[in-house]
ROZA-228695 format. One line per 2 residues: their letters; for each residue y, x negated, z of N, C-alpha, C. Coordinates in steps of 0.2 Angstrom, whole numbers. Atoms other than C-alpha are relative to their C-alpha. Last residue first. Layout:
% residues N
a> Y/X/Z/Y/X/Z/Y/X/Z  ...
% end
This chain:
% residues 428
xx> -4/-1/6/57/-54/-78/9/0/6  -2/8/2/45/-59/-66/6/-1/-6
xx> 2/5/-5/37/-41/-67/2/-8/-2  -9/8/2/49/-31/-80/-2/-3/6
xx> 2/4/-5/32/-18/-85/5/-7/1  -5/-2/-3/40/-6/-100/-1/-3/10
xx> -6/6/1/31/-17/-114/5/1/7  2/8/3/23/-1/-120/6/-5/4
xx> -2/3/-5/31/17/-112/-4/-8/1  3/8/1/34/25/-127/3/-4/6
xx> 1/5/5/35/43/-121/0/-4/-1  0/9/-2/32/47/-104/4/-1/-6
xx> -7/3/-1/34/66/-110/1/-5/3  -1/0/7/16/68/-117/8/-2/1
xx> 3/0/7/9/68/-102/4/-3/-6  8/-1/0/21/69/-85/-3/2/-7
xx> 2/-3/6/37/65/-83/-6/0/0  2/5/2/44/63/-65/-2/4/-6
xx> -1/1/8/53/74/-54/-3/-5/-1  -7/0/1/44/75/-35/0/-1/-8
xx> -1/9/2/28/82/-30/9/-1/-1  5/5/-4/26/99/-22/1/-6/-1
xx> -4/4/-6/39/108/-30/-3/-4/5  -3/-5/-8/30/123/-39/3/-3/5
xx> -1/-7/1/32/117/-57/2/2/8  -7/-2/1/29/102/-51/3/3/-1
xx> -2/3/-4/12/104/-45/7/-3/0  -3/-4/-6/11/113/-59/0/0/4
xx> -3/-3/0/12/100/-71/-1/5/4  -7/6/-2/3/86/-62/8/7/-2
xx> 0/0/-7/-13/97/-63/7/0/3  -2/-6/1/-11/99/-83/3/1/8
xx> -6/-2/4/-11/79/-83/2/10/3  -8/1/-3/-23/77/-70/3/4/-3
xx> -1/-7/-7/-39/86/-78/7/0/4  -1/-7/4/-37/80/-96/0/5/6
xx> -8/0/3/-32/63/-92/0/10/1  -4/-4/-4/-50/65/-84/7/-2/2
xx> 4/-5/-7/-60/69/-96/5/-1/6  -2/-4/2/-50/54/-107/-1/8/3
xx> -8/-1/-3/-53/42/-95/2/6/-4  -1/7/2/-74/46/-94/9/3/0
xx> -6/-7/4/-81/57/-80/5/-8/-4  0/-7/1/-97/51/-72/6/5/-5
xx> -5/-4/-3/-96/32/-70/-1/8/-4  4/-8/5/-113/26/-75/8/2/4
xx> -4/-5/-6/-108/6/-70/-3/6/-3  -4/-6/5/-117/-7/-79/-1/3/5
xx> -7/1/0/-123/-25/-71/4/6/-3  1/0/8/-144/-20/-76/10/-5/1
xx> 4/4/5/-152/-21/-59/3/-2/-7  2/7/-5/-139/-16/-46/-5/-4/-5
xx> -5/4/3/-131/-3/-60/-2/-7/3  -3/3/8/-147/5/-62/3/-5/2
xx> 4/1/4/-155/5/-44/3/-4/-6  8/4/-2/-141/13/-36/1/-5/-4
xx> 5/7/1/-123/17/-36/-6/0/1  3/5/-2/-117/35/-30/-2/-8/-3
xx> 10/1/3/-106/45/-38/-1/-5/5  1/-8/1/-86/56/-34/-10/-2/0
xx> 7/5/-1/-79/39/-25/-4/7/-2  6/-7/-2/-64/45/-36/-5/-3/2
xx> 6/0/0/-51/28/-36/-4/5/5  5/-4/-6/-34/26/-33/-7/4/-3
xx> 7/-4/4/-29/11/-40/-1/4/5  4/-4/-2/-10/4/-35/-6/3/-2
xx> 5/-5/2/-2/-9/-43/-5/2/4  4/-4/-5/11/-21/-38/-1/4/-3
xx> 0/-5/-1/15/-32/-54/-2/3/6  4/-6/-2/13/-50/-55/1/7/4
xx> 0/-7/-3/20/-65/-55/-3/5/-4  2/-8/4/17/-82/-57/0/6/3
xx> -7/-2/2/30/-95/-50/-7/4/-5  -6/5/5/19/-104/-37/5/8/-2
xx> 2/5/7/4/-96/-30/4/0/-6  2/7/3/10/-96/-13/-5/0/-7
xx> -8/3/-1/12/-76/-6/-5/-9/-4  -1/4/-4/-2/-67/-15/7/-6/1
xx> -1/6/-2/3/-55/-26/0/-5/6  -6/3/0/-2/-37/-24/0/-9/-3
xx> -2/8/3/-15/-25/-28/7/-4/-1  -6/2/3/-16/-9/-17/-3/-9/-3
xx> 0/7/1/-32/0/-16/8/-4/-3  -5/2/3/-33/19/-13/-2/-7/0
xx> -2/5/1/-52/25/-12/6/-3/-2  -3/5/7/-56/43/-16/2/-5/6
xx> 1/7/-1/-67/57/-9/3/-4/-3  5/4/2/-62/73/-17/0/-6/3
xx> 6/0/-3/-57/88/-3/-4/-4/-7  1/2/-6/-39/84/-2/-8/0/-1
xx> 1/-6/-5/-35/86/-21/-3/-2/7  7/0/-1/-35/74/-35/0/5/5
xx> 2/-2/6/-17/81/-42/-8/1/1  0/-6/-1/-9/78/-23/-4/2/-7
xx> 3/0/-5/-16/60/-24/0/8/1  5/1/1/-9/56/-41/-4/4/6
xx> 0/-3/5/9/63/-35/-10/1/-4  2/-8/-5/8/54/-21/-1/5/-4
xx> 8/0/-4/5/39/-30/-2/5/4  8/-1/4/18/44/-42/-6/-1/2
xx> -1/-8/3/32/47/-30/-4/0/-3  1/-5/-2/28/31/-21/-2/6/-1
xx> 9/1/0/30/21/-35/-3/3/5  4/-3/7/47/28/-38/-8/-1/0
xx> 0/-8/2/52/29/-21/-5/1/-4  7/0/-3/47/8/-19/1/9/-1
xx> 8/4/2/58/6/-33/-4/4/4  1/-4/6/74/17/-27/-7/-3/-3
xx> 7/-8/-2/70/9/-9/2/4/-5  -6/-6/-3/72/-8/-18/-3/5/2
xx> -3/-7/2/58/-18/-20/4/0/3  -7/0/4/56/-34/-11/4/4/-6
xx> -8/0/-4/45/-29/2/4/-3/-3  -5/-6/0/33/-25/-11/4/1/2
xx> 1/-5/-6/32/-41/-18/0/4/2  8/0/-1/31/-44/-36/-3/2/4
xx> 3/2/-7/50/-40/-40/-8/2/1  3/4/2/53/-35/-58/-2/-5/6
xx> -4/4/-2/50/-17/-55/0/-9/-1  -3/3/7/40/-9/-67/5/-4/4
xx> -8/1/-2/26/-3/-51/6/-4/-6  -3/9/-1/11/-1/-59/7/3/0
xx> -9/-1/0/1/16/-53/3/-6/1  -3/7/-3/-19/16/-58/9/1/0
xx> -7/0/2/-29/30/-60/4/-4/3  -6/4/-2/-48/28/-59/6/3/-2
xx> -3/-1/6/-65/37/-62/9/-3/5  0/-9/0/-79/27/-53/9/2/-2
xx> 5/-6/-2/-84/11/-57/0/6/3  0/-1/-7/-67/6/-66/-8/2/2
xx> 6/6/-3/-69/-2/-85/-1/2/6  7/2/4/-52/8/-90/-4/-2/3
xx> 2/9/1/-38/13/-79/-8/2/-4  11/1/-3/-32/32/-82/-1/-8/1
xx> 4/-2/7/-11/29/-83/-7/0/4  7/-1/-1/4/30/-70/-6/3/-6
xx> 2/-5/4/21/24/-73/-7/-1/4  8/1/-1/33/16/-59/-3/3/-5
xx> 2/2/-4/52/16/-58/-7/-4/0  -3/9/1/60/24/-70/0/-3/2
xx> -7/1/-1/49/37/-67/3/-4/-3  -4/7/-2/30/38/-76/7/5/4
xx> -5/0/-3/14/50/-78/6/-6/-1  0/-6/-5/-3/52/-85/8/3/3
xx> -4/0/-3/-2/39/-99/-1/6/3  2/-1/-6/-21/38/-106/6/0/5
xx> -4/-7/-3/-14/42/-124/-3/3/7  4/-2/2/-27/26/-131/2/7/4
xx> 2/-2/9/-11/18/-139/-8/4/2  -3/-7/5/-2/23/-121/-4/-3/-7
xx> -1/-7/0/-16/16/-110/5/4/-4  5/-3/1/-17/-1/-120/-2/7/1
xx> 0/0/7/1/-4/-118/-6/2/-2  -8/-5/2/3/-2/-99/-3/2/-6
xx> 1/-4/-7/-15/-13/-93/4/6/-4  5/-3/0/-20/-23/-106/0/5/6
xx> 4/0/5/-4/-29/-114/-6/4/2  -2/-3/6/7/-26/-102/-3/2/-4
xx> 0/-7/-3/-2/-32/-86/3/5/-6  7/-4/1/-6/-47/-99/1/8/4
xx> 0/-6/1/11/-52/-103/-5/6/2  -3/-5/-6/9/-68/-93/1/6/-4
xx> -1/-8/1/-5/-74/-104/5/4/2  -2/1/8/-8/-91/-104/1/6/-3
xx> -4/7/3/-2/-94/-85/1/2/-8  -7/1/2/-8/-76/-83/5/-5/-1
xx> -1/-3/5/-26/-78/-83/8/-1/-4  4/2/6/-27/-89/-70/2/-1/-5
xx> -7/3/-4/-15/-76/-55/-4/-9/-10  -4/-5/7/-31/-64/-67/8/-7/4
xx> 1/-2/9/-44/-75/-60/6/3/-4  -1/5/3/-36/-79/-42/-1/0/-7
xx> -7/0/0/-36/-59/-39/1/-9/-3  -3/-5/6/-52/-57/-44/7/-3/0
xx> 3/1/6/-59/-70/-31/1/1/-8  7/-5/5/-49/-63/-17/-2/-4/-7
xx> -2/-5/5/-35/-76/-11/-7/2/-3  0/3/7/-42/-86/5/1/6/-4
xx> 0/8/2/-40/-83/23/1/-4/-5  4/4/-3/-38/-63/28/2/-7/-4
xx> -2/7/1/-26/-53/34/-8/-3/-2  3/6/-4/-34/-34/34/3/-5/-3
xx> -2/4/5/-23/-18/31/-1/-6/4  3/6/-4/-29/-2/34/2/-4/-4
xx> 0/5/4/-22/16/29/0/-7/5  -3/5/-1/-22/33/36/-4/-5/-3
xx> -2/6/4/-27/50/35/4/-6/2  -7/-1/-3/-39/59/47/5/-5/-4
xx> -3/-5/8/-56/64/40/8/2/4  -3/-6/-1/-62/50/51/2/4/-3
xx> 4/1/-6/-75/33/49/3/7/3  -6/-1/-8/-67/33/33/-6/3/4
xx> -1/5/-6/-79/24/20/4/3/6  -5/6/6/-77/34/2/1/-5/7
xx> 5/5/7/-91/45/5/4/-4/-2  5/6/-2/-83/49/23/-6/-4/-6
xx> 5/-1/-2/-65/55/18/-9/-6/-1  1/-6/-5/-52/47/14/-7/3/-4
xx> 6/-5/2/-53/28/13/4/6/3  -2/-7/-4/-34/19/12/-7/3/-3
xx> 5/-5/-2/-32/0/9/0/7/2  -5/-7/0/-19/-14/9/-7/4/-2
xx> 2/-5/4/-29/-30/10/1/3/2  1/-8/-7/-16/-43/16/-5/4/-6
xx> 0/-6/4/-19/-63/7/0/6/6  -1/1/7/-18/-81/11/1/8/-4
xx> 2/-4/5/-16/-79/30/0/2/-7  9/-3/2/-16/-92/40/-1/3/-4
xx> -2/3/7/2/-94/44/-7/0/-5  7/5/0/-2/-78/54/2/-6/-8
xx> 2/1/-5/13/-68/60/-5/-6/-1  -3/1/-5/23/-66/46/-2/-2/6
xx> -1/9/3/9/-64/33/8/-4/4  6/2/-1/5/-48/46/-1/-7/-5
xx> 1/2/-5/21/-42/46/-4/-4/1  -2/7/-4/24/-43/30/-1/-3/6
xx> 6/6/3/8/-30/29/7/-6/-1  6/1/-3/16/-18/43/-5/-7/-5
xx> -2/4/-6/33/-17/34/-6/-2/4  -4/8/2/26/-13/17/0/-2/7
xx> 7/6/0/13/1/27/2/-7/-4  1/1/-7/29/10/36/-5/-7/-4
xx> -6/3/-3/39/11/18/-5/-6/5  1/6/4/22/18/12/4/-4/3
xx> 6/2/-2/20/31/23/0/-6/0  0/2/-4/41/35/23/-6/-3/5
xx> -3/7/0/39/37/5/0/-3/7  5/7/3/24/49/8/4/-6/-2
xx> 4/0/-4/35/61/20/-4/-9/-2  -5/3/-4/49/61/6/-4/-3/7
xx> -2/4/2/36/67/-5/4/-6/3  -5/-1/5/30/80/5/2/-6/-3
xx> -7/1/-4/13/77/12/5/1/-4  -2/-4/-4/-3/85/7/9/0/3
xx> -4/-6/5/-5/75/-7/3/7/3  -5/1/2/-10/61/6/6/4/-5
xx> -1/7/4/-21/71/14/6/-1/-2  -8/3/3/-20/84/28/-2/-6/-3
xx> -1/6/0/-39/90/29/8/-1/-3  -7/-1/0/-37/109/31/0/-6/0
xx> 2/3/7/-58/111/31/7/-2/-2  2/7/2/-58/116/48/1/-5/-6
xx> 9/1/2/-50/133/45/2/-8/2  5/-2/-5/-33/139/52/-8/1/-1
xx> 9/1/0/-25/126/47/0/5/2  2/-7/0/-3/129/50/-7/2/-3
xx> -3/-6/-5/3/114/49/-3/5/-4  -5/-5/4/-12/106/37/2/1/5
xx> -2/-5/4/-25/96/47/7/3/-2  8/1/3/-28/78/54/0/8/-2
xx> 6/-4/2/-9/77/54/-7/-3/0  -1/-3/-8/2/62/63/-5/7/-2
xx> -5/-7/1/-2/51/50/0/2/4  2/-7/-2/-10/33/57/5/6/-2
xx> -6/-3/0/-7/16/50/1/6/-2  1/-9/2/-21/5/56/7/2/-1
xx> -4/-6/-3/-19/-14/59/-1/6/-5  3/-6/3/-32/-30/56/4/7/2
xx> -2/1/8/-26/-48/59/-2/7/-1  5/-1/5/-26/-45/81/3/1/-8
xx> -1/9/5/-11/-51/90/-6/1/-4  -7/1/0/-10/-35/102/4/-6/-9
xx> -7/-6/1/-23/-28/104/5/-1/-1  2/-1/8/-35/-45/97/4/10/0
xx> -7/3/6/-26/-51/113/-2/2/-7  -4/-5/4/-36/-38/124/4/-4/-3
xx> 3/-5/4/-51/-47/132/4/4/-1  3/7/6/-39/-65/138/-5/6/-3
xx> -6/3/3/-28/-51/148/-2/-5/-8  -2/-6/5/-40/-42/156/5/-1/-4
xx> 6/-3/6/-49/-58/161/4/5/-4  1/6/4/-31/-64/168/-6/1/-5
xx> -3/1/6/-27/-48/176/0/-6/-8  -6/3/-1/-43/-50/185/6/1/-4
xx> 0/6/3/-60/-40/179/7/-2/3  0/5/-4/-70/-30/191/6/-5/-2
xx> -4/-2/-7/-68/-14/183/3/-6/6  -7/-3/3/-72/-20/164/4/1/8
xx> -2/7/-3/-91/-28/174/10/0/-2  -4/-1/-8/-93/-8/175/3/-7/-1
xx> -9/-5/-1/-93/-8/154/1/-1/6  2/-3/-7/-111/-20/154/9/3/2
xx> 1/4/-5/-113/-26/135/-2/5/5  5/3/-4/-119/-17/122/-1/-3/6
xx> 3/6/2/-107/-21/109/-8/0/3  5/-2/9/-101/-2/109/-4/-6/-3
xx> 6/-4/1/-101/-3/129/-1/1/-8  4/3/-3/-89/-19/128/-7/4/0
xx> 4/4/6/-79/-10/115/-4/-3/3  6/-3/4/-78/4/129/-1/-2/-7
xx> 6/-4/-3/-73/-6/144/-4/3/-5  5/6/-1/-60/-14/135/-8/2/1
xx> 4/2/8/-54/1/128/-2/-6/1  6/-4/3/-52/8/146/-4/-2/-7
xx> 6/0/-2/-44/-7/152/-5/5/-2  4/5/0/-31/-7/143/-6/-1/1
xx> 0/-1/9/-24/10/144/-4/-4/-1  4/-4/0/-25/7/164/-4/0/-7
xx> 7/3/-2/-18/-9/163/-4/6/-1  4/1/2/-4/1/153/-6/-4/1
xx> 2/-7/7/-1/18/164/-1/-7/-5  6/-3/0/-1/2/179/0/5/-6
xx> -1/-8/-4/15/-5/172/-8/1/2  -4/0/-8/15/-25/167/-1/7/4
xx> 3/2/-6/2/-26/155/3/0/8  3/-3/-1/13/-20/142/-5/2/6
xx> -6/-5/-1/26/-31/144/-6/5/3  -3/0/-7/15/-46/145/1/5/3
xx> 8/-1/-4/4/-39/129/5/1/7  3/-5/-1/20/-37/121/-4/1/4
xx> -4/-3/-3/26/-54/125/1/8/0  2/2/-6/12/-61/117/4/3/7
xx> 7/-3/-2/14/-51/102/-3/-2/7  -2/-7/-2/30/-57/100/-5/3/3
xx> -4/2/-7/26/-78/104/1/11/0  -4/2/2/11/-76/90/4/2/7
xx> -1/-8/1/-7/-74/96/7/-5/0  -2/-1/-8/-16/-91/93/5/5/0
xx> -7/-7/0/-22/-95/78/1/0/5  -6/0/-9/-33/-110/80/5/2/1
xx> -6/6/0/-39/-111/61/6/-1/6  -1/2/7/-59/-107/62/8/-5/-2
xx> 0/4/4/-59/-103/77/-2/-6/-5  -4/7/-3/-43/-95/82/-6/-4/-2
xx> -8/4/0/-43/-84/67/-2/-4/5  2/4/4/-64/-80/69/8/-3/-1
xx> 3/4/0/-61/-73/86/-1/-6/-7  -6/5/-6/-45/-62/83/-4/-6/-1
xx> -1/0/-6/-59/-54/71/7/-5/2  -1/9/-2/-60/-50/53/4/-2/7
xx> 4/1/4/-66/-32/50/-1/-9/-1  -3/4/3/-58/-27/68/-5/-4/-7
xx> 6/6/6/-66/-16/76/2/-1/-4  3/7/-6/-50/-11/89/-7/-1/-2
xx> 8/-5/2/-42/-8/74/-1/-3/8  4/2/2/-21/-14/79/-8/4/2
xx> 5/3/-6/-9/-1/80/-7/-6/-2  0/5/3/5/8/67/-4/-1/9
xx> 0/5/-7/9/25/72/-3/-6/-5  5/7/2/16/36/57/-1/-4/6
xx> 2/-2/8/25/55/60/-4/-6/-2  0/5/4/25/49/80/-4/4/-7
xx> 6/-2/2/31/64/91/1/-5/-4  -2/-3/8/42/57/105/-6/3/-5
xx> -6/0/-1/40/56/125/4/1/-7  3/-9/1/20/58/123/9/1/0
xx> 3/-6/7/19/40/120/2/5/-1  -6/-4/3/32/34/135/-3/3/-6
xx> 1/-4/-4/18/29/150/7/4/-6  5/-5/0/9/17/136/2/8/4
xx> 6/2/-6/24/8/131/-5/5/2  0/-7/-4/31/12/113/-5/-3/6
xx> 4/3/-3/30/-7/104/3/6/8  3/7/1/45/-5/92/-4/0/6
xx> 0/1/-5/52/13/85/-5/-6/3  6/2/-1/55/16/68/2/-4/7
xx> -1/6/-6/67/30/66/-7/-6/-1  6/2/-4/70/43/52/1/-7/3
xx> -1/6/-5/84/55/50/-8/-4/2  0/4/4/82/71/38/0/-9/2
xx> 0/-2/5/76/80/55/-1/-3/-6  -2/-5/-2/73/68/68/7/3/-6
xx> -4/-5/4/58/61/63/6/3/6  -2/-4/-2/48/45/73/4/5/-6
xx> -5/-3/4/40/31/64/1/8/2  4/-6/1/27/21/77/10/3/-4
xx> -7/-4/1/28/3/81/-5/9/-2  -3/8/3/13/-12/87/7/7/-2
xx> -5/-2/7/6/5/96/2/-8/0  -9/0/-3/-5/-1/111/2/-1/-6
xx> -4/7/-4/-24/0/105/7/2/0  0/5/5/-32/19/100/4/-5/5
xx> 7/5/1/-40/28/114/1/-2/-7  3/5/-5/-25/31/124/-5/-1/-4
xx> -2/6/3/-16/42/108/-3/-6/7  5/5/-4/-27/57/111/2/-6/-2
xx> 3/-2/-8/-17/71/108/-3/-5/3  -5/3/-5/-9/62/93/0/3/5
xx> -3/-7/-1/-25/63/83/8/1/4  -9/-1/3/-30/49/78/4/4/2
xx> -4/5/-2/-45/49/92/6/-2/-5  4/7/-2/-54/63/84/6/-2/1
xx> 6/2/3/-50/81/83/-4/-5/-1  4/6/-2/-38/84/94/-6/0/-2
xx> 7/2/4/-23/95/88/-4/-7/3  0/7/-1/-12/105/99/-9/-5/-3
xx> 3/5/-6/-16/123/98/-2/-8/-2  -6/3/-5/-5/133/89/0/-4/3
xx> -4/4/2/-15/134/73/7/-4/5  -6/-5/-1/-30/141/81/6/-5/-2
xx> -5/3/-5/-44/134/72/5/3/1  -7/-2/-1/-59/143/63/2/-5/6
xx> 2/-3/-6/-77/133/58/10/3/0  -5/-4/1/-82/128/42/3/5/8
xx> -2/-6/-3/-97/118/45/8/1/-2  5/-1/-5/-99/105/31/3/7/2
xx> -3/0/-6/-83/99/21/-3/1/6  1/-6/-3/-92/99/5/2/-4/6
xx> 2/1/-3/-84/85/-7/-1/5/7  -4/0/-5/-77/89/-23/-4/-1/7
xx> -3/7/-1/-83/81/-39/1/0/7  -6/0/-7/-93/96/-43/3/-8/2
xx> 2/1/-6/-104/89/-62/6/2/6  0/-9/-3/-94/95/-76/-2/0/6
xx> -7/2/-4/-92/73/-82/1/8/7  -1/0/-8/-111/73/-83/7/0/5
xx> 5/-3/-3/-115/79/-100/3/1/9  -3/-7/3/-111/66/-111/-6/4/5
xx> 6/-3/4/-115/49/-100/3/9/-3  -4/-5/0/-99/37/-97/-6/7/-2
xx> 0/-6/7/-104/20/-96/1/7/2  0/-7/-2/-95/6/-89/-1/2/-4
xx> 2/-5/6/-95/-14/-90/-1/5/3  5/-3/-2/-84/-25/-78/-2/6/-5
xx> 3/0/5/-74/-38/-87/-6/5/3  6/4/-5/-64/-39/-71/-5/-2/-6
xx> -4/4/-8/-44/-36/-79/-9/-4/2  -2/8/2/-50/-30/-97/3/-4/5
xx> -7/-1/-4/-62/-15/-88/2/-8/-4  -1/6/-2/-74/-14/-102/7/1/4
xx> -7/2/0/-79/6/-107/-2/-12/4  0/7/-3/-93/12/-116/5/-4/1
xx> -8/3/0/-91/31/-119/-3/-6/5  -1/7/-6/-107/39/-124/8/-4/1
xx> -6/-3/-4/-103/55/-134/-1/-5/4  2/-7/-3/-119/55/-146/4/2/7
xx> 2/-8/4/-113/42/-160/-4/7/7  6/1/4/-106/30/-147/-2/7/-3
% end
């Protein structure tokens, strides 16, 4: 607009954005609070992720072990062998589940599947896991309110029917093994995604494909997995510890059916308005020969989106040169925004059963940098703070010295993408 307004339409939601001159300068970053010293050699326990405190999450479903260049995935670690390896990723069911065990059975008479059930058995056979067990029974019963001693009383059989949503539950967690930087010696060392080595961050991801077939493997149920990643607490995380959630639920997202829609009269459309729109308006941030990364338009808060070129729509049916590549930019992205801005990952996949349309896996990770009120709830417009071009112009430079210095992995960045139109081979 004649006085620097920038009005944007996301062409995927049709959601309206405006952009006020002035307010992109605004700190973006998020105050850390006390600031306090830590000792770098002392064993970290700062919330319940932590890997000092692995009884007060639910019985590992698996956990990805290192030894050196060599990595392991280990399958359903019993309670008395946790501390026997150091887990780089743990994988566990939430034990506040967003969509419960209870609403699966009923609703569609789910019923925990034969592995999971024979996990629990397993689990439940040693006293170190009845123990395990029953303490977090005892204290989701006190977070509901109930009466925790009646936990002590309870038969194998009770304690068995109040933990199937640990074992066979639709909702799992998939824990880093930092809650600060090797070698912190301040509080504020939040270990984020950008924090990790690249090689680290393939093996996030890796972990969180095989944890969401898992989960359309388990439950016939499940029409859709939402992939997910709050840090810190103005973007939703409950801990300033990294890690990703991924909830089954029952019917395809309402967006999502909209654009699976779209694409019958349109299939190029990820192209068209996604790819090709950000190189004519020079919002390409990055690519491989793998994955590129541009600004997203329309977003409510300021966005970059990473679409995978591959022509598999799945992501466990990527290659691990695919899934690298889309990897490497997401980490890339992540290490650019910084540990201390509040951001929102979101993966967008294709649902299993809507025939023969397909669809790019893409990544949004999104600055929760502004609040929503009032306006946007009354009027349908967004006020995002910083518009794409503002914050082409913050990445980009970022992304180069972050390479420079070997933090990220090779990739082109700005102005060396070039012509990357048309270069999405989804269904192709």
């Amino acid at each position: 607009m004649a006085d620097g307004t920038v009005k944007q339409t996301n062409p995927f939601t049709g959601t309206e954005v405006w952009t006020v001159p002035g307010r992109a300068h605004r700190p973006i970053e998020h105050s850390p609070g006390r600031v306090t010293a830590v000792d770098p050699v002392v064993p970290e326990a700062r919330c319940p992720f932590c890997v000092t405190r692995m009884l007060e999450t639910t019985p590992e479903k698996a956990r990805v072990v290192r030894d050196g260049d060599t990595w392991r995935v280990l399958e359903e670690v019993p309670a008395a062998d946790l501390d026997a390896t150091t887990p780089e990723f743990r994988l566990f069911g939430n034990l506040f589940e967003i969509v419960s065990l209870d609403y699966w059975r009923a609703v569609h008479g789910y019923r925990l599947p034969g592995r999971a059930a024979a996990h629990q058995a397993a689990y439940l056979s040693t006293p170190a896991g009845v123990a395990h067990v029953r303490a977090l029974v005892r204290a989701r019963i006190a977070a509901a309110q109930g009466d925790p001693a009646a936990v002590d009383a309870m038969d194998p059989a009770a304690l068995a029917a109040h933990s199937e949503s640990f074992f066979g539950g639709c909702h799992d967690v998939v824990v880093a093994r930092r809650h600060l930087t090797d070698g912190a010696t301040t509080s504020d060392r939040h270990a984020s995604s950008g924090d990790l080595t690249p090689a680290e961050h393939e093996q996030f991801t890796a972990f969180t494909i095989r944890a969401m077939r898992s989960l359309y493997r388990d439950n016939p149920h499940a029409r859709y997995v939402s992939v997910f990643q709050n840090w810190l607490a103005p973007a939703g995380a409950s801990f300033d510890h990294l890690h990703k959630q991924l909830v089954a639920i029952d019917e395809i997202p309402a967006k999502t059916a909209r654009e699976a829609a779209a694409l019958e009269g349109d299939p190029d459309m990820y192209n068209r308005l996604g790819v090709d729109h950000a190189a004519a308006e020079q919002l390409v941030v990055a690519a491989n020969e793998h994955a590129v990364a541009v600004v997203g338009v329309g977003h409510r808060y300021p966005a970059l989106v990473v679409y995978s070129r591959s022509a598999a729509s799945s992501p466990w049916e990527h290659s691990a040169a695919e899934l690298r590549g889309v990897s490497d930019l997401l980490h890339a992205c992540h290490a650019a925004t910084g540990r201390l801005v509040p951001c929102n990952e979101e993966w967008h996949t294709r649902p299993p059963g809507v025939g023969d349309v397909a669809m790019p896996w893409r990544i949004v990770l999104k600055w929760r940098i502004s609040t929503p009120a009032g306006f946007e709830g009354a009027t349908g417009i967004f006020v995002n703070t910083v518009d794409p071009w503002t914050l082409r112009d913050r990445v980009v430079p970022r992304l180069v010295e972050l390479r420079a210095a070997g933090r990220i992995a090779g990739m082109a960045v700005g102005a060396e993408c070039g012509d990357v139109r048309g270069s999405l081979r989804y269904g192709r």
